[in-house]
C-alpha positions in Angstrom: -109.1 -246.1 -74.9 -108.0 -245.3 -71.4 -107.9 -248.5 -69.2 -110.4 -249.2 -66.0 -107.3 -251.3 -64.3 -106.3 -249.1 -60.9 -102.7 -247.8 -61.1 -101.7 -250.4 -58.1 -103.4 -253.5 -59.8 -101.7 -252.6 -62.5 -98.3 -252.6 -60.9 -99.0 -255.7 -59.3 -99.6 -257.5 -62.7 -96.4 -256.2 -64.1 -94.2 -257.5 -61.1 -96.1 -260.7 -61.2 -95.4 -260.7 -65.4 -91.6 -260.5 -65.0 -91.6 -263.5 -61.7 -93.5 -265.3 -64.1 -91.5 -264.7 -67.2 -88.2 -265.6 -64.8 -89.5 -268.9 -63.6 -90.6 -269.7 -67.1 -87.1 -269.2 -68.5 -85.8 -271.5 -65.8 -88.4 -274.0 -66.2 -88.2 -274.3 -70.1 -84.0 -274.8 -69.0 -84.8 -277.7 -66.9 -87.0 -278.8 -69.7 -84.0 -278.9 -72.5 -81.6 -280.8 -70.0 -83.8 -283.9 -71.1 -83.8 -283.4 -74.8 -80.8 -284.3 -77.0 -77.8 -282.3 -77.8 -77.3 -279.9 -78.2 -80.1 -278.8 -76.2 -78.8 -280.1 -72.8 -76.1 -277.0 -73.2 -78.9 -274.3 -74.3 -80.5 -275.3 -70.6 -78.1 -275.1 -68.6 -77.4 -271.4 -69.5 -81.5 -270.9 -69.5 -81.6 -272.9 -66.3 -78.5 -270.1 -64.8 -80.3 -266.8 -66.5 -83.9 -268.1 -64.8 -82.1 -268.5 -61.6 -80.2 -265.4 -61.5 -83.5 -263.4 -63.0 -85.2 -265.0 -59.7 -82.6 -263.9 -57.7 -82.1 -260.3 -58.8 -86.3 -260.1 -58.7 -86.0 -261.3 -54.8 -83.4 -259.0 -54.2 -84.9 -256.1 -55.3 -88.3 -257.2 -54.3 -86.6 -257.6 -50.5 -85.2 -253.4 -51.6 -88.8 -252.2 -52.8 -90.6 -253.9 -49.4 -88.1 -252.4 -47.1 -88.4 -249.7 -48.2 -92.4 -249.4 -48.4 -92.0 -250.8 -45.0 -89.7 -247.5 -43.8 -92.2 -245.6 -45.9 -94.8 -246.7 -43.9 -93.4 -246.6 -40.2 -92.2 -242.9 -41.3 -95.9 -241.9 -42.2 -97.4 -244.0 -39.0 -95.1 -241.9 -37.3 -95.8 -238.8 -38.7 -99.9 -239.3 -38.4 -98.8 -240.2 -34.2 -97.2 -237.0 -34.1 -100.2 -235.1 -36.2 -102.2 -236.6 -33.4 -100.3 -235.4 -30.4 -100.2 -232.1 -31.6 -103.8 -231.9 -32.2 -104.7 -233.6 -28.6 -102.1 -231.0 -27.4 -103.4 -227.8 -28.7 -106.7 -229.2 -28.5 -106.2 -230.0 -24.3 -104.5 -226.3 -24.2 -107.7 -224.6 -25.9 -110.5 -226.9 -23.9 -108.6 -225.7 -20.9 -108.2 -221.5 -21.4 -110.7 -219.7 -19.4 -111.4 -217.7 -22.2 -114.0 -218.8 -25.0 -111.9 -219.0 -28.6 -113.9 -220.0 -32.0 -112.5 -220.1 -35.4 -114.9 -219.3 -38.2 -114.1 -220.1 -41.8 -116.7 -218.4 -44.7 -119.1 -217.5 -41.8 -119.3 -220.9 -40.2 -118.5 -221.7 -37.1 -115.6 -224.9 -37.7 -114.5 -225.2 -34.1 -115.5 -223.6 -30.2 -113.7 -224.6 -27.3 -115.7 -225.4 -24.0 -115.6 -221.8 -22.7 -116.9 -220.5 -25.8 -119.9 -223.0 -25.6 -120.8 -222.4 -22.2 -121.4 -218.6 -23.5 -123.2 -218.9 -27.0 -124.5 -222.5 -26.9 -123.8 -226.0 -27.8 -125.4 -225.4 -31.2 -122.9 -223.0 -32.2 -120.8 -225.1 -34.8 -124.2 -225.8 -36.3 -125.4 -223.7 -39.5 -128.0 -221.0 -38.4 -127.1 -221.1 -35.0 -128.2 -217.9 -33.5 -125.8 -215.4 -31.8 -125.6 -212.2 -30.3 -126.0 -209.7 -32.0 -122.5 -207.7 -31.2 -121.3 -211.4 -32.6 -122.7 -211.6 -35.7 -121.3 -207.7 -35.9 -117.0 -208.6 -35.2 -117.4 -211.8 -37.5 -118.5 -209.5 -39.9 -116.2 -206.8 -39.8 -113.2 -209.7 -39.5 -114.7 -211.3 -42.5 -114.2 -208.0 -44.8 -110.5 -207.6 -43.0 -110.9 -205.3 -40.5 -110.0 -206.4 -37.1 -113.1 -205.4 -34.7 -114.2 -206.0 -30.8 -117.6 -205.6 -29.0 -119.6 -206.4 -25.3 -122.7 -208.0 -24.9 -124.4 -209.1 -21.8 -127.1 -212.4 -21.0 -127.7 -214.6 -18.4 -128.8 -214.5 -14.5 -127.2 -212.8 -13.3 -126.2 -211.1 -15.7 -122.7 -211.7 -17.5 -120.6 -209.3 -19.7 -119.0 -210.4 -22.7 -116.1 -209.0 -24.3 -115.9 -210.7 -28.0 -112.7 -209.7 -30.5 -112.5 -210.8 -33.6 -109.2 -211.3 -35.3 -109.0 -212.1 -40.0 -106.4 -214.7 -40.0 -106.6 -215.4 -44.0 -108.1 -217.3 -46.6 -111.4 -216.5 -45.3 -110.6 -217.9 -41.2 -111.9 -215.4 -38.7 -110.5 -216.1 -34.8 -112.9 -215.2 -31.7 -112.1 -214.4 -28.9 -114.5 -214.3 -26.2 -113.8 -213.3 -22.6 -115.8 -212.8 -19.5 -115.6 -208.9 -18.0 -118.3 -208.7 -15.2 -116.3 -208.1 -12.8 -114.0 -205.2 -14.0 -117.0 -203.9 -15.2 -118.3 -204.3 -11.8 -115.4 -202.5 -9.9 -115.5 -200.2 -13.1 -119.2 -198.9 -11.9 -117.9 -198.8 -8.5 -115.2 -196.6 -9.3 -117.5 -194.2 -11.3 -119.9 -194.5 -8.2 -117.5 -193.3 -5.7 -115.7 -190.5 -8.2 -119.5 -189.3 -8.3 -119.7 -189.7 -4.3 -116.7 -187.8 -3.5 -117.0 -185.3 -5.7 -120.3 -184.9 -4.0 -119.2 -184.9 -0.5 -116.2 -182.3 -1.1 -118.4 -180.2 -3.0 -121.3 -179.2 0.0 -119.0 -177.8 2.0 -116.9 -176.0 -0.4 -120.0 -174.4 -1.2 -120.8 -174.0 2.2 -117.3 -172.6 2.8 -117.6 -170.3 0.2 -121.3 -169.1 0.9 -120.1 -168.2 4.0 -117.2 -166.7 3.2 -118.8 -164.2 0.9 -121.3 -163.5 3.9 -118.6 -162.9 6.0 -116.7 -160.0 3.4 -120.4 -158.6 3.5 -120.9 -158.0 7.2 -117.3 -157.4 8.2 -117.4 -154.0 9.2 -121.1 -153.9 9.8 -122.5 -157.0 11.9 -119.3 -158.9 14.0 -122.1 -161.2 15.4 -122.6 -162.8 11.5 -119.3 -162.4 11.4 -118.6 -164.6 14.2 -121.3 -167.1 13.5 -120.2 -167.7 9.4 -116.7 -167.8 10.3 -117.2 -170.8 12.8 -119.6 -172.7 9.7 -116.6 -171.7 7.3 -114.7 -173.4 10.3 -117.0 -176.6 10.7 -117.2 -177.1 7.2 -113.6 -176.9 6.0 -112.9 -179.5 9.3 -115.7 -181.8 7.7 -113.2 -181.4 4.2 -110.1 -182.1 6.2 -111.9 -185.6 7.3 -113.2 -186.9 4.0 -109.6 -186.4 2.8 -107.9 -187.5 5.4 -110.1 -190.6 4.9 -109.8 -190.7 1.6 -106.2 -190.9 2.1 -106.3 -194.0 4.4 -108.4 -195.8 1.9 -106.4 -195.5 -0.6 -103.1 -196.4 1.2 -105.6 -199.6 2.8 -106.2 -200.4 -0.9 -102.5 -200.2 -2.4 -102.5 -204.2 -0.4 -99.4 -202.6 1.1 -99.5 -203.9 5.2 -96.5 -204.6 6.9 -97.0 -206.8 9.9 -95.2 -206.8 13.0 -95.8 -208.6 16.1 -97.6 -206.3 18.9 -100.5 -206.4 21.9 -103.7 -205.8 20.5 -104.9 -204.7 24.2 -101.8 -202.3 24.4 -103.1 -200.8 20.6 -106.8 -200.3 21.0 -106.0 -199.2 25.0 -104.6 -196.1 23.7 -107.2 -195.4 21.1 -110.3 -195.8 24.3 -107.8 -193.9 26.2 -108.1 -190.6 23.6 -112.1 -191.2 23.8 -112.7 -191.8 27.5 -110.9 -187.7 27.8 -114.6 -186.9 26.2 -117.0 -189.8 27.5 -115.6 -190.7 30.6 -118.8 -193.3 30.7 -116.9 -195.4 28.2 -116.2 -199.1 29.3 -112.7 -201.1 28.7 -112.2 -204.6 29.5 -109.3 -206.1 27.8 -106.3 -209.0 28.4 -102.6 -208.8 26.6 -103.5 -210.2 23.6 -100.3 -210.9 20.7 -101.5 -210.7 17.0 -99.4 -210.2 14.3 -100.8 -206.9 12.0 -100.4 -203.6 11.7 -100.8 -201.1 14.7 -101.2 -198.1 12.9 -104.6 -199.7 11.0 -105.9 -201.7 13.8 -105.3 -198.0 15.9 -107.4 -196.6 13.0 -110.3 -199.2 12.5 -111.0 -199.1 16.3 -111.0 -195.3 16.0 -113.6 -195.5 13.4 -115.7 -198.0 15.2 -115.6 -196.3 18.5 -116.1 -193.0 16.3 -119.2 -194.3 15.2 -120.4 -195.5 18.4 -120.1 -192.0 20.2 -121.7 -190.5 17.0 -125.5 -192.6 17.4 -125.2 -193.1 21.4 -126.8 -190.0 23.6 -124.7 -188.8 25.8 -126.0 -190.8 28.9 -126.0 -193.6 26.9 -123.5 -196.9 27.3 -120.7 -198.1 25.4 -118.4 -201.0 26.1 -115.0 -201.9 24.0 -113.8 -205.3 25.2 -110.9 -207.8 23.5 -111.3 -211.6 23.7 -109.2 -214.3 22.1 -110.6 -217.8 21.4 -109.9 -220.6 18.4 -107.4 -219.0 16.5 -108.8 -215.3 16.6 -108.8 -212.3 18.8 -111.8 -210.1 18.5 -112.6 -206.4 19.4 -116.0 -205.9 20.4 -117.6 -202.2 20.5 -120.9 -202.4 22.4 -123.1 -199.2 22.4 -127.2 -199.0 23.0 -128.0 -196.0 20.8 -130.1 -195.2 17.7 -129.3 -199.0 16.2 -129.5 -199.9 12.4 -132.6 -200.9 10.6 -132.2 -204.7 9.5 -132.8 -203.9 5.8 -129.5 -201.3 5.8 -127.2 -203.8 7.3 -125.8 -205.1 3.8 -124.6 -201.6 3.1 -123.2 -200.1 6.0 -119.4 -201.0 4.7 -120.3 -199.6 1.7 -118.3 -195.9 1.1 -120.1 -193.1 1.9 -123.0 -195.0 3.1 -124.9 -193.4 5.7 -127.8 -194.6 7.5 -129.2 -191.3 8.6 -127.3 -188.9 6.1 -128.3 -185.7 7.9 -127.6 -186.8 11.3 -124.2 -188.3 10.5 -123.3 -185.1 8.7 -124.2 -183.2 12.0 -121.8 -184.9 14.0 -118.8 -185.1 11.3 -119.0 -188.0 9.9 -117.8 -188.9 6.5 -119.3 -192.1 5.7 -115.9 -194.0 5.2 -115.4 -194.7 8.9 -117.1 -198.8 8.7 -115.7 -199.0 4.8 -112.2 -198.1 6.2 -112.4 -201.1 9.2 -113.6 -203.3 6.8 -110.7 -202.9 4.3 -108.4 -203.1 7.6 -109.9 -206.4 8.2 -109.4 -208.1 4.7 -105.8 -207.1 4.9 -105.2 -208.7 8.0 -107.1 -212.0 6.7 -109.7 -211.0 9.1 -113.9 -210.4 8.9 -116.1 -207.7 10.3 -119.6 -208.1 11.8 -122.1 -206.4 13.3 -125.4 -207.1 14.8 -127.9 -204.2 15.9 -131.7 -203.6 16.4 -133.3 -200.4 15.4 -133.5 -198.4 18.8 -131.2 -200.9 21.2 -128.1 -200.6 19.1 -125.5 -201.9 17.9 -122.1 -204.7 18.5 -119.7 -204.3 16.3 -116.8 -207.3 16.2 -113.7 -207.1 14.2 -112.1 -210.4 13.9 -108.4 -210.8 13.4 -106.2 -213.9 13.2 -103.7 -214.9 16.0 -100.8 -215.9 14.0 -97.5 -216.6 15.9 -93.9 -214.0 15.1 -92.8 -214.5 11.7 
């Protein structure tokens, strides 16, 4: 019959059986000192044997506690250590940006902070529901194939990249990470492949209209001749600009800007200088003014601002360009009082190839990069631009640039 004593009770009993037995041998010794010989002699040597019994039981009972007592301390130290590795990788996962779940046989086990902000604080909980494009990696991890998917919720609107990951012995790893953004400047890039693409191709087909008009009537009809070959002119101009432009945003967004020390008055001087040859009405009112940036840019974001300015003010009509330098910044200021900009475009105007009257700013060469151009300009020089206009009065441009002192 198999006994209902615990192991450890019954190792107690035995170790309490053998003290006992010892102190009984030395007991019945003392005992047969008093009785007459020869028994006197058989307890003195029962009387040792008890003693040394009790001795060798302490000694190795003092062995067998030390050493549960290292035992111990050595698994106390070991369950510390457990510990601090699980607060540690616990602290590093609570703190990634990116959401991380572990799923073992279809159940969610453990989700870090990022991971509930996105599918829920009832995720760990059986039946929890999830997006569908979820439901689809733990899936595919769960028969061993490694998988990854997007899914979007929220206002506004997030998007989710999820990868799942088979670890073994049936442990799936999420990983879930937030992507609006690159798929924001994603859609942007698409936007402005589609843009461009549209703006080079009118006047290539204009160019090459014109230039088939032109083989037509060369020997018959100079006057088409003449007239074609200045929109073949006009038009392949209009493509020299959008590249050219093209060009300068892309070296703008390469984050490449050298700054040197120079006068901002001396660098937008000579760009009202090239303009007043045309519109002598043009107004300049500007004081040495030392920033630290760029020349080259700030020459070319006051080109395009004045640019614009000539393009939507009549001829009799009045533009200033003055410099001021106050708290920490020094501003340019282009004034005009031409067409102005309805209220409701003004979020878009920086916007690349934005136009607020397409036809009329293809008219007058414009390529719609001119304001996203100054803008990028004054982001690289930690600087801001803004505008004010009313639809018929016109429009103040400021561009806003830091006075730092020579490096």
């Amino acid at each position: 019959m198999v006994s209902s004593v615990p192991p450890r009770a019954r190792r107690i009993g035995a170790t309490l059986a053998r003290w006992a037995a010892s102190a009984s041998l030395a007991a019945a010794g003392v005992a047969a000192l008093q009785a007459p010989p020869p028994w006197p002699w058989v307890g003195v040597g029962a009387v040792v044997l008890g003693v040394v019994s009790l001795m060798l039981r302490y000694r190795i009972h003092r062995r067998e506690r030390s050493a549960a007592e290292t035992r111990i301390e050595q698994l106390e130290a070991d369950q510390l250590e457990v510990s601090r590795s699980r607060y540690l990788y616990g602290s590093l996962l609570s703190s990634l940006p990116v959401g991380v779940v572990a799923v073992q046989s279809g159940q969610v086990v453990y989700a870090n902070p990022a991971a509930i902000e996105v599918l829920g604080e009832r995720v760990t909980q059986a039946g929890a529901p999830m997006p569908g494009a979820v439901r689809e990696v733990i899936e595919e991890a769960v028969a061993g194939r490694s998988s990854s998917g997007r899914f979007s919720q929220g206002l506004p609107r997030r998007v989710m990249e999820v990868a799942a990951r088979p670890v073994g012995e049936g442990l799936v790893l999420l990983h879930l990470s937030d992507i609006t953004e690159r798929s924001r400047i994603d859609r942007m890039r698409q936007d402005f492949v589609i843009a461009a693409s549209h703006e080079l191709k009118t006047p290539v087909a204009a160019i090459k209209a014109a230039a088939e008009t032109v083989l037509l009537a060369l020997e018959e009809d100079h006057d088409v001749v003449s007239s074609f070959s200045g929109r073949i002119l006009d038009n392949a101009v209009r493509m020299s600009r959008t590249v050219s432009d093209l060009l300068d945003l892309s070296r703008l967004e390469s984050g490449i800007l050298p700054l040197e020390a120079c006068d901002l008055a001396e660098v937008v001087g000579e760009v009202v200088e090239r303009f007043v040859t045309a519109r002598p009405s043009i107004e300049w009112d500007a004081e040495p003014t030392q920033v630290m940036g760029n020349p080259s840019y700030l020459a070319l974001a006051c080109r395009n601002l004045l640019e614009n300015a000539v393009r939507h003010t009549q001829e009799d009509g009045r533009i200033r360009v003055a410099i001021a330098a106050a708290e920490g910044e020094a501003t340019v200021v282009v004034t005009d009082n031409g067409t102005g900009i309805p209220s409701d475009e003004l979020p878009r105007i920086f916007e690349r190839f934005y136009r607020v009257d397409a036809a009329r700013s293809r008219a007058t060469g414009g390529t719609g990069l001119g304001l996203a151009i100054v803008k990028h300009v004054a982001d690289l020089h930690d600087g801001r631009i803004e505008v004010e206009s009313r639809l018929g009065q016109g429009s103040t441009f400021r561009l806003r640039i830091p006075v730092r002192p020579p490096l």
